[in-house]
C-alpha positions as CSV (number, residue, x, y, z in Angstrom):
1,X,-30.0,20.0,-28.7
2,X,-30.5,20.1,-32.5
3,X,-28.7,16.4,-33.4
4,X,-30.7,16.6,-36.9
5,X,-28.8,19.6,-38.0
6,X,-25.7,18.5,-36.0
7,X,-25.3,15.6,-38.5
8,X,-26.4,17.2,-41.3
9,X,-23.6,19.8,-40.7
10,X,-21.0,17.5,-40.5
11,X,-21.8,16.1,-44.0
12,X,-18.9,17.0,-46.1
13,X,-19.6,17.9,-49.9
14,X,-16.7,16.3,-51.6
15,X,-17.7,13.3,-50.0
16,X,-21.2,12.3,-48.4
17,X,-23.4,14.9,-50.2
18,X,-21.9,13.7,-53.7
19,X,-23.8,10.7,-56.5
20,X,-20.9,8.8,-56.0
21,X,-21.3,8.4,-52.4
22,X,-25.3,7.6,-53.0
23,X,-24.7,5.5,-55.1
24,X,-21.8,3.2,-53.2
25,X,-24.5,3.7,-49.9
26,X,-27.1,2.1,-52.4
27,X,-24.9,-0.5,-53.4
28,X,-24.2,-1.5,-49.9
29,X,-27.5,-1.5,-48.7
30,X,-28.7,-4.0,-51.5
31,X,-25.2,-6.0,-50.8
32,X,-26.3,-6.2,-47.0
33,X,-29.7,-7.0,-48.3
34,X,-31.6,-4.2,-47.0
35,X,-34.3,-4.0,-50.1
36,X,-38.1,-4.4,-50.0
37,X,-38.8,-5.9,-53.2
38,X,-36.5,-3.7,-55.6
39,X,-36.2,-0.7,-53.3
40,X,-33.6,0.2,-50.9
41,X,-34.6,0.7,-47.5
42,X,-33.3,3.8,-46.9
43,X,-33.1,6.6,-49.8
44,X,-31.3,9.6,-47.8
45,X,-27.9,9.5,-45.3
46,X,-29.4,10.0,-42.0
47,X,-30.6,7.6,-39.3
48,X,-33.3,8.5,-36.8
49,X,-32.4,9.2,-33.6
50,X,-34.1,9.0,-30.1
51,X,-32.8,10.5,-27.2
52,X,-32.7,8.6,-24.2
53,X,-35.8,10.3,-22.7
54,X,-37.6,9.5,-25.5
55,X,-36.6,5.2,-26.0
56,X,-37.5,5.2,-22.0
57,X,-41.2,6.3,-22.6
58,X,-41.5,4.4,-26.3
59,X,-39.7,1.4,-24.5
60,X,-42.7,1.5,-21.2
61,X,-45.6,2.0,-23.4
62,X,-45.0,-0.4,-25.9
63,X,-44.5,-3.0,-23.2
64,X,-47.0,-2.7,-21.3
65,X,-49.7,-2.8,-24.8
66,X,-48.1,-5.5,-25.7
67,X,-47.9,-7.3,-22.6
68,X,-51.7,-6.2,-22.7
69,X,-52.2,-8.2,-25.5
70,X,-51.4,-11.2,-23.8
71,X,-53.7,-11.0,-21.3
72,X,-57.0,-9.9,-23.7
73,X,-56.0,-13.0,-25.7
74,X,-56.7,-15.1,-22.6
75,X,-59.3,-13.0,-21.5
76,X,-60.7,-13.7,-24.9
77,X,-61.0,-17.3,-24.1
78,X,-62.9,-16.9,-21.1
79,X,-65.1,-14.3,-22.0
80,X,-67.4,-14.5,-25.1
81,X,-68.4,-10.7,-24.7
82,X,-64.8,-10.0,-25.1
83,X,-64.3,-12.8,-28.1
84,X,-67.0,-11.6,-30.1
85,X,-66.3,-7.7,-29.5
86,X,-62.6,-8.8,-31.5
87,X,-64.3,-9.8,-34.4
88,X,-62.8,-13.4,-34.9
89,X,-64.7,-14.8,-38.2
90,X,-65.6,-18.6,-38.3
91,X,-62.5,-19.5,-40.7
92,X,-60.4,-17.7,-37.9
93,X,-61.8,-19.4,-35.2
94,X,-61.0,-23.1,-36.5
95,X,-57.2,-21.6,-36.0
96,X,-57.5,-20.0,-33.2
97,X,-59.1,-23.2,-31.3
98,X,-55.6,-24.9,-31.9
99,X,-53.3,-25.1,-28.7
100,X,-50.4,-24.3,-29.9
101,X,-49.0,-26.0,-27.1
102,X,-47.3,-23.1,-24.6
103,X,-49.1,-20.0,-23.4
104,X,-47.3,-16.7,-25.7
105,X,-49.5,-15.9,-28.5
106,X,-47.0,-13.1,-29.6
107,X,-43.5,-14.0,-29.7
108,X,-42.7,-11.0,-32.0
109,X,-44.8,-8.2,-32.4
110,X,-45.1,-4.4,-33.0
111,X,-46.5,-1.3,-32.5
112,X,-46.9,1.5,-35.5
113,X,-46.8,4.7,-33.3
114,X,-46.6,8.5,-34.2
115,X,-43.8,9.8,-32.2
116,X,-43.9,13.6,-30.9
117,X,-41.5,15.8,-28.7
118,X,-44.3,15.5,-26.3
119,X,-46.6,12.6,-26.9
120,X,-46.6,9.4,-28.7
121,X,-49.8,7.5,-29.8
122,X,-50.4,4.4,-31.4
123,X,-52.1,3.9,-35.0
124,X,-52.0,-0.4,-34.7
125,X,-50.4,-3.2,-32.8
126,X,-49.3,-5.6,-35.5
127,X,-49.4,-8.9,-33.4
128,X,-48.9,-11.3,-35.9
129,X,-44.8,-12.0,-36.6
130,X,-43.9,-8.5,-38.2
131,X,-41.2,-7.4,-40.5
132,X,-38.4,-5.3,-39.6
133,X,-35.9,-6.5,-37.1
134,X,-33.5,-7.9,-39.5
135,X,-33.5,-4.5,-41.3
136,X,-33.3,-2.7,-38.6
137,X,-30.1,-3.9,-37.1
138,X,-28.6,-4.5,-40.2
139,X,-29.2,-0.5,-41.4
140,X,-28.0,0.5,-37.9
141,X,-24.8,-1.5,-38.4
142,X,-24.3,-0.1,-42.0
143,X,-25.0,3.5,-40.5
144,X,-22.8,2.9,-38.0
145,X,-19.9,1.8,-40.3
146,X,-19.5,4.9,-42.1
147,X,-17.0,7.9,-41.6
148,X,-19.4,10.4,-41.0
149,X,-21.0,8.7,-38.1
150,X,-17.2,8.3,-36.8
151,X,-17.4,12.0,-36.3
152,X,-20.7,12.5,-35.2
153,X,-19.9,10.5,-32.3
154,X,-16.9,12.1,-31.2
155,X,-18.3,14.3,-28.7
156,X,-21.4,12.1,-28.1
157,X,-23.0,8.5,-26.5
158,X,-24.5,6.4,-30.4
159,X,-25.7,3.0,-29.7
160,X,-28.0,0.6,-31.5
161,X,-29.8,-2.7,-30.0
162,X,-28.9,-5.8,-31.5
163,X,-32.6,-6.7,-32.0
164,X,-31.9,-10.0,-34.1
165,X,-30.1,-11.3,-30.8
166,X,-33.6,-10.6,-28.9
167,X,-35.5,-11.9,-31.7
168,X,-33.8,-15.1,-31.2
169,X,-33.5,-15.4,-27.7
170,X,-37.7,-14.6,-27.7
171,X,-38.0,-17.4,-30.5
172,X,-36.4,-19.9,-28.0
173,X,-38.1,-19.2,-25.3
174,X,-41.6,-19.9,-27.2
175,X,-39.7,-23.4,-27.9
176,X,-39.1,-24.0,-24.6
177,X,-42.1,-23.3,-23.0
178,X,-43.7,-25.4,-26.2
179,X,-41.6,-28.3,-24.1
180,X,-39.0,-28.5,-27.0
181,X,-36.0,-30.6,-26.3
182,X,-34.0,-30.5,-29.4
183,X,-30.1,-28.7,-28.4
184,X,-30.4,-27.1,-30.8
185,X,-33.5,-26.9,-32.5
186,X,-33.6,-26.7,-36.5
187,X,-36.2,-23.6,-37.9
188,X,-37.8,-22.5,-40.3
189,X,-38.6,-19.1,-41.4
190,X,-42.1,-19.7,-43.5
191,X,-43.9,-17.6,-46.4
192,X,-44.9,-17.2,-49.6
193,X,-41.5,-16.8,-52.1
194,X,-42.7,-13.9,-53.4
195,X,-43.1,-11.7,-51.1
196,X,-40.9,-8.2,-50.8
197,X,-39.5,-9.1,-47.4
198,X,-37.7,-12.1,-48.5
199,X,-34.7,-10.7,-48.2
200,X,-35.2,-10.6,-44.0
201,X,-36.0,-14.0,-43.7
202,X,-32.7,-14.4,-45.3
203,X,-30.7,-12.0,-43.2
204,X,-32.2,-13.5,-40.4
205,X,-31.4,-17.1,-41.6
206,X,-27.6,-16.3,-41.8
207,X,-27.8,-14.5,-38.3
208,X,-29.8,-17.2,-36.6
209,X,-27.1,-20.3,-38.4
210,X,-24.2,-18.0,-37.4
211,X,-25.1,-18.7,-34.2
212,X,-25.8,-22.2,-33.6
213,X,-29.6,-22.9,-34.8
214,X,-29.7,-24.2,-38.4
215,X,-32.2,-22.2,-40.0
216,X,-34.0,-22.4,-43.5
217,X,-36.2,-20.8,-45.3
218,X,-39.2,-22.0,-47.1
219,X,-42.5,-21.7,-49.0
220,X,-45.4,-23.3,-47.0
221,X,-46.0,-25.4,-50.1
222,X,-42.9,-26.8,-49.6
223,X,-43.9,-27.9,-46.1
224,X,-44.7,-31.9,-45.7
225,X,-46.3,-33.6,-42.5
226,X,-45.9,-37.3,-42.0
227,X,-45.0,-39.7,-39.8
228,X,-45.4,-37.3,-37.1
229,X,-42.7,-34.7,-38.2
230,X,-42.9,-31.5,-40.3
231,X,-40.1,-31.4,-42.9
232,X,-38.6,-28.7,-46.0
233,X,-36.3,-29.4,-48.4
234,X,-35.3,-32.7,-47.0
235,X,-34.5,-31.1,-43.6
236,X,-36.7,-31.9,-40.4
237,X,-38.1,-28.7,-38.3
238,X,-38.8,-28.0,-34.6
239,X,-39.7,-24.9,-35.1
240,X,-41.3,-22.9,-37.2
241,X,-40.8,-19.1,-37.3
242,X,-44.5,-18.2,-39.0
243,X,-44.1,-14.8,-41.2
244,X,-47.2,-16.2,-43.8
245,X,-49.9,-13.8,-41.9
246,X,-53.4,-15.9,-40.9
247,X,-55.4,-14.4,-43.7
248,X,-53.1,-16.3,-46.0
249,X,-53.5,-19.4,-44.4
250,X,-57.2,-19.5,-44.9
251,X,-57.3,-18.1,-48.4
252,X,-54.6,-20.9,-49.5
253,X,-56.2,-23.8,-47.3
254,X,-54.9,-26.6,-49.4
255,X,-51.2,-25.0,-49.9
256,X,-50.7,-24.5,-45.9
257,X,-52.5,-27.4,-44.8
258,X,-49.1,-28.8,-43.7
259,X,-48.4,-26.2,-41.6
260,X,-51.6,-26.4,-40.0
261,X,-51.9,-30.2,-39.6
262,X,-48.4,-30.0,-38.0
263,X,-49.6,-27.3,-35.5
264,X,-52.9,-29.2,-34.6
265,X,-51.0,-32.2,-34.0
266,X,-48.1,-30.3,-31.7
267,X,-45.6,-32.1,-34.0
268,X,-43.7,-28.9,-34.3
269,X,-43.6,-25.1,-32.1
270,X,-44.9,-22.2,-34.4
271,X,-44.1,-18.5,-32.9
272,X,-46.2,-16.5,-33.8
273,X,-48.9,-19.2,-33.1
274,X,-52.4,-18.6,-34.4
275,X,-53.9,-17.3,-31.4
276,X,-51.8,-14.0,-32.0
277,X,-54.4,-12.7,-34.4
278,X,-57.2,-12.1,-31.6
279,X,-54.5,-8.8,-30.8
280,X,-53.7,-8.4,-34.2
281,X,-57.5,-7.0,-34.9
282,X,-57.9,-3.6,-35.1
283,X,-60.6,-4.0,-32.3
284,X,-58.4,-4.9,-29.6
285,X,-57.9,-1.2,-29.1
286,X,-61.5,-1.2,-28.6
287,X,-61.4,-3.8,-25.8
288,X,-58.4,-1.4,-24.2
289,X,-60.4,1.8,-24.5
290,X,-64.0,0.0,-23.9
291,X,-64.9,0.9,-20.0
292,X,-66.8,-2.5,-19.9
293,X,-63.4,-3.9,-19.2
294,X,-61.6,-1.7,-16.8
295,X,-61.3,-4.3,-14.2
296,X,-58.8,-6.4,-16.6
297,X,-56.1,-3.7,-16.3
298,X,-54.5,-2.2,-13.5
299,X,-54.7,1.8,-12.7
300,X,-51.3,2.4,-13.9
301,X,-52.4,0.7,-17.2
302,X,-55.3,2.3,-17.8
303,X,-53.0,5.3,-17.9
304,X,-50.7,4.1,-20.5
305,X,-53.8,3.4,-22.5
306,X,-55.6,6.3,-21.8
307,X,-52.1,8.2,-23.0
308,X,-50.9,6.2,-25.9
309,X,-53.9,4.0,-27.7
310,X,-56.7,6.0,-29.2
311,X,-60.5,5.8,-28.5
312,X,-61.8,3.0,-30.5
313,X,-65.0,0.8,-30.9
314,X,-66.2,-1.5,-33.4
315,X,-69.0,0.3,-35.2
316,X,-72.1,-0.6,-34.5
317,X,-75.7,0.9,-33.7
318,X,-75.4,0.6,-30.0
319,X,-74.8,3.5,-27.4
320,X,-71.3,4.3,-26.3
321,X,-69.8,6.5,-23.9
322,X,-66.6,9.1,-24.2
323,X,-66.1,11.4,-22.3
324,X,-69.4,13.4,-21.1
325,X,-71.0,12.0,-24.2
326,X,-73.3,9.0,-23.9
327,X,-75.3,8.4,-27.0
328,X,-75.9,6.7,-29.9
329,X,-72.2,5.4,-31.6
330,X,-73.8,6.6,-35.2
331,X,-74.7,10.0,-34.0
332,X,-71.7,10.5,-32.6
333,X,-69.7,9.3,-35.7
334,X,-71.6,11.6,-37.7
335,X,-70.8,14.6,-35.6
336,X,-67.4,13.9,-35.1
337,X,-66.4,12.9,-38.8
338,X,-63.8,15.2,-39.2
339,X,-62.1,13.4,-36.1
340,X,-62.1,9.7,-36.8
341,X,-60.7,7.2,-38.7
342,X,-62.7,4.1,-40.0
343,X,-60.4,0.7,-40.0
344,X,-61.2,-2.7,-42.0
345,X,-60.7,-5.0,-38.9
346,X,-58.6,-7.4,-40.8
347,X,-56.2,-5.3,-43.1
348,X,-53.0,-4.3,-42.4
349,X,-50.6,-1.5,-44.2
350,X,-53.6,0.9,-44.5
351,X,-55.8,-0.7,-46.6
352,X,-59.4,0.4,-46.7
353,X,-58.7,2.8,-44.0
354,X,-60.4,6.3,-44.1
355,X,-60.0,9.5,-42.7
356,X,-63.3,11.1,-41.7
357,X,-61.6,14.3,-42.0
358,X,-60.6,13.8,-46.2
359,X,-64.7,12.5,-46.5
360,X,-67.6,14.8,-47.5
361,X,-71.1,14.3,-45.5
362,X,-72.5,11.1,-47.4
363,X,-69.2,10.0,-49.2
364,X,-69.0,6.7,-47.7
365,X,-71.0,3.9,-47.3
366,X,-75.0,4.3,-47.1
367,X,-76.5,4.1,-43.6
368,X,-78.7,1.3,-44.8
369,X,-75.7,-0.7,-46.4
370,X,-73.4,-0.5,-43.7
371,X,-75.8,-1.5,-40.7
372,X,-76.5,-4.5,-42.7
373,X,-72.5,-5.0,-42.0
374,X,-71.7,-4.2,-38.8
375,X,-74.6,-6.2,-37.4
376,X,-72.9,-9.1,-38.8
377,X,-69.3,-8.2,-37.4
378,X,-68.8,-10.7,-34.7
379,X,-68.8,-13.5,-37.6
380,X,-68.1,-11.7,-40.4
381,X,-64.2,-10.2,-41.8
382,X,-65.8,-7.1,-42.7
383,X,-66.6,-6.0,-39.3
384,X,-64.7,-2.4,-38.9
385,X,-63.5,-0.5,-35.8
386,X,-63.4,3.2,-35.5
387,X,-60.9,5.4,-33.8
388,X,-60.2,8.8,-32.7
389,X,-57.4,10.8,-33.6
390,X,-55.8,12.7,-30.5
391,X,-57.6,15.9,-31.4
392,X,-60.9,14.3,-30.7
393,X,-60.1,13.3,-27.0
394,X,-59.7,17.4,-26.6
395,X,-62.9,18.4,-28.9
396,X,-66.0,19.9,-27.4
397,X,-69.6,19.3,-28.5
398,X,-72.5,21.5,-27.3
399,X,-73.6,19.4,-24.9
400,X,-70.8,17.3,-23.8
401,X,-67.2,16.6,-24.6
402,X,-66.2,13.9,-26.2
């Protein structure tokens, strides 16, 4: 089944593959507000499909990670082995000691995957209130509009999930868990004016209104706690839909304070609540992959990890185990360069990542320098975590297999 070249064959010169028709698709992408910053979302006329097959196992693994997630969080709480090995700094911790007030750290969250005809493996959960679900739907419904999918789907089953519908229906169950008795509750989408994915907050604004919660959306400066309520633009909130990411928060103390004062006095339900950031580290797939903490996940779990989330630890000069090889964590990260990837803990969107494999021997940071980092990691933002790309699970090493 070739669908790629199916549609593509179906595209009709006079019409689709013609500037006019590129540029009236542009139009109505930056009509339906599909735009990151200035750019469209979508610069070529076709959508990516999944087979059924393939949404089944996507849909099972990314549940059970993020469900995962969950339960490390609390684990997290319990266990200061586990706490530490996520790398939560000071700053973060002053959050993260809030009780947000109901149990789900993670209303919203995602997975960044590689998808393959035979495998899929994760590069990062992104815990912490992502972008995308307004786009999403939105392109899909704008895809789905045009003639050309009209004939594609003569012959053939096309759907689409209405993911702003889940969205929604996941934001109000964090309310009511949070014990939330407004009918209807009035939200607010927060972050920073400027940033490129404004124009989601604002699809998602119109969808959430259009049916029945009155939804704004603000700046966090705009925020103001008093008298026991949180309040924008003259309007009083129950609940806030957090999109300004953590690492905001505590760079711009002064201009979130409300926000923060509002959550520490349970005056208001934020999803995703502060707590989501303990998953959102780049080392929680080194408390999935870590065998110290088997016993927290259930056979059939440790199968989904073992198939979908790659070997990772937060480097460090302590001994390790994968595979056969037991050893020192720096030895083995200097033999097996060419087969890792080094992470910031706390970035996101690929910053400060690199591939061991585009590094020459001594290219990075000196041995001396960076053991005077990691041995701080546990309290420090510029703890890193390492991870293997699939090809290293299969490598050999005289010796042992890693």
């Amino acid at each position: 089944m070739d669908l790629i070249g199916d549609w593509h064959a179906q595209l009709r010169p006079d019409e689709e593959l013609t500037p006019r028709f590129t540029a009236a698709f542009g139009s109505a992408m930056r009509a339906k507000k599909l735009t990151f910053g200035q750019r469209v979302h979508c610069p070529f006329l076709r959508p990516f499909f999944l087979t059924a097959d393939d949404e089944a196992r996507i849909r099972v693994a990314a549940e059970t990670i993020a469900r995962l997630g969950e339960r490390v969080i609390r684990a997290a709480f319990e266990s200061d082995d586990i706490y530490h090995q996520l790398g939560v700094t000071e700053a973060e911790d002053a959050l993260v000691d809030i009780d947000p007030g109901y149990q789900t750290a993670s209303t919203t969250s995602r997975l960044d995957a590689f998808l393959l005809p035979d495998s899929l493996h994760f590069a990062e959960y992104n815990a912490e209130s992502p972008a995308g679900i307004g786009y999403t739907q939105r392109l899909c419904e704008l895809f789905d509009s045009t003639a050309a999918m009209g004939r594609f789907k003569t012959n053939r089953h096309v759907r689409f999930h209405k993911v702003i519908d889940a969205l929604l229906e996941a934001l109000m169950a964090s309310y009511q868990e949070f014990g939330g008795t407004a009918t209807p509750p009035t939200m607010a989408i927060v972050d920073w004016r400027d940033v490129p994915t404004w124009t989601e907050f604002e699809i998602l604004r119109d969808a959430f209104t259009a049916a029945g919660v009155p939804t704004i959306v603000c700046d966090p400066r705009e925020l103001v706690f008093g008298n026991g309520a949180l309040s924008a633009q003259g309007t009083r909130i129950d609940l806030v839909y957090r999109r300004v990411l953590v690492n905001d928060v505590l760079a711009r103390p002064d201009e979130c304070r409300a926000l923060v004062d509002a959550c520490a006095a349970r005056a208001v339900c934020m999803a995703n609540s502060f707590r989501c950031k303990l998953a959102h580290k780049k080392a929680f797939f080194a408390v999935l992959t870590d065998p110290a903490h088997e016993s927290l996940f259930s056979p059939g779990e440790r199968a989904v990890i073992q198939a979908h989330v790659p070997w990772t630890r937060v480097l460090d000069d302590v001994e390790t185990l994968k595979g056969e090889w037991r050893g020192d964590l720096l030895d083995l990260v200097r033999a097996w360069r060419e087969h890792l990837v080094l992470k910031p803990n706390d970035e996101y969107g690929g910053k400060g990542v690199n591939l061991g494999w585009e590094m020459t021997e001594g290219s990075g940071t000196p041995r001396s320098n960076r053991r005077s980092r990691i041995r701080s990691a546990p309290g420090s933002s510029r703890s890193e975590s390492l991870s293997g790309a699939r090809s290293f699970r299969s490598s050999t090493r005289p010796g042992g297999s890693p």
